[in-house]
C-alpha positions in Angstrom: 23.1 2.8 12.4 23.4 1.2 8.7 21.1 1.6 6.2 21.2 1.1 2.1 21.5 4.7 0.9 18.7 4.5 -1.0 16.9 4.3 1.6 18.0 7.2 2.9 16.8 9.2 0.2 13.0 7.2 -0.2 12.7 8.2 3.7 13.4 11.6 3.3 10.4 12.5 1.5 11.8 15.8 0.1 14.6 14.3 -1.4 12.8 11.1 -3.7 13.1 11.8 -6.8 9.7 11.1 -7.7 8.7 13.5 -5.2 10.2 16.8 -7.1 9.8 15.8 -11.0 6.8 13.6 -10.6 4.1 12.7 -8.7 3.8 9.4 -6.9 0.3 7.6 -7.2 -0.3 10.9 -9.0 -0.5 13.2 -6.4 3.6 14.7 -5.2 4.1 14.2 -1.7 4.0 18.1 -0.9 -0.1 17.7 -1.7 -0.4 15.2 1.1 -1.5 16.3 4.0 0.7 15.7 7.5 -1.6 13.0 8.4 -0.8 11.3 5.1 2.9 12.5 5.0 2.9 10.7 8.6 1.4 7.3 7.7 3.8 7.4 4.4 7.0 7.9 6.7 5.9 5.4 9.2 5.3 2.8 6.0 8.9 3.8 4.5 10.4 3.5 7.7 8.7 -0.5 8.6 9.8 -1.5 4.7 13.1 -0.8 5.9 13.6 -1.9 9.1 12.0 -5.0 7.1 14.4 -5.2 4.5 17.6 -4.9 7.2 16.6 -7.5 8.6 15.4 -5.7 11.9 12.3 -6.1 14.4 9.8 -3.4 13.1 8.7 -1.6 16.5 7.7 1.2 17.3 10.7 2.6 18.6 12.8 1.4 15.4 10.7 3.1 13.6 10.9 6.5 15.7 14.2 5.9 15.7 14.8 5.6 11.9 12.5 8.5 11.0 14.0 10.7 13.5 17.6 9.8 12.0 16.4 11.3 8.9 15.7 14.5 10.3 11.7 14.0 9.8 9.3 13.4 12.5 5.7 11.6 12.7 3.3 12.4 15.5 4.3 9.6 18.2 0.8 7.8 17.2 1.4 6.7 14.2 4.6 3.7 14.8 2.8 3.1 17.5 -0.4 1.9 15.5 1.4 0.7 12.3 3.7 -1.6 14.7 0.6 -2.9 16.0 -0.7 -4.1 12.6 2.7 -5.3 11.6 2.6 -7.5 14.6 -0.7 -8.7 14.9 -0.9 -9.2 10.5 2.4 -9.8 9.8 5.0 -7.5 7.2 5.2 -10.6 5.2 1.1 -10.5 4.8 0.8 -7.0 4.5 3.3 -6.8 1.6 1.4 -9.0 -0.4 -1.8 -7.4 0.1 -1.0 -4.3 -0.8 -0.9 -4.7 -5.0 -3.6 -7.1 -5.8 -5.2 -6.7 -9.4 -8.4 -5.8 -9.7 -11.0 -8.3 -10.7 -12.0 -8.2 -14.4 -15.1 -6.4 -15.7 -18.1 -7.8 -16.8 
């Protein structure tokens, strides 16, 4: 199916840039362990489904992550579809960069 090219290259964790010069949240992706590497393709692949416009399931997302030549153990869309559907994408990606409170 479509998808914005660079998504293509964010999902296929070996070929981010950021992933071979620098380090993202300062640690590279080759560091992370599969467990990590998992939940970071299964977050990847529900940001896009979310930005084309498509249902994030769990099956999209196997789908997606499978089309990029990576794989996930079959767990993980499972739970993060769950969360996405019970929370909401729209809730989750607000959550996610909240500043921290201010000190004393």
């Amino acid at each position: 199916f479509w998808l914005k090219p660079f998504w293509w290259k964010v999902l296929r964790l070996e070929q981010v840039p950021l992933c071979r010069a620098e380090a993202m949240a300062n640690v590279p992706v080759a560091d992370l362990s599969k467990e990590q590497q998992d939940e970071l393709l299964c977050t990847y692949a529900a940001l896009i489904l979310h930005d084309d416009g498509a249902d994030v399931t769990a099956q999209g997302m196997t789908n997606l992550i499978k089309a990029a030549g990576c794989s996930v153990e079959a767990y993980w869309p499972m739970l993060m579809s769950k969360m996405i559907s019970n929370v909401g994408m729209d809730a989750l990606i607000r959550m996610g960069g909240g500043g921290g409170g201010g000190g004393g």
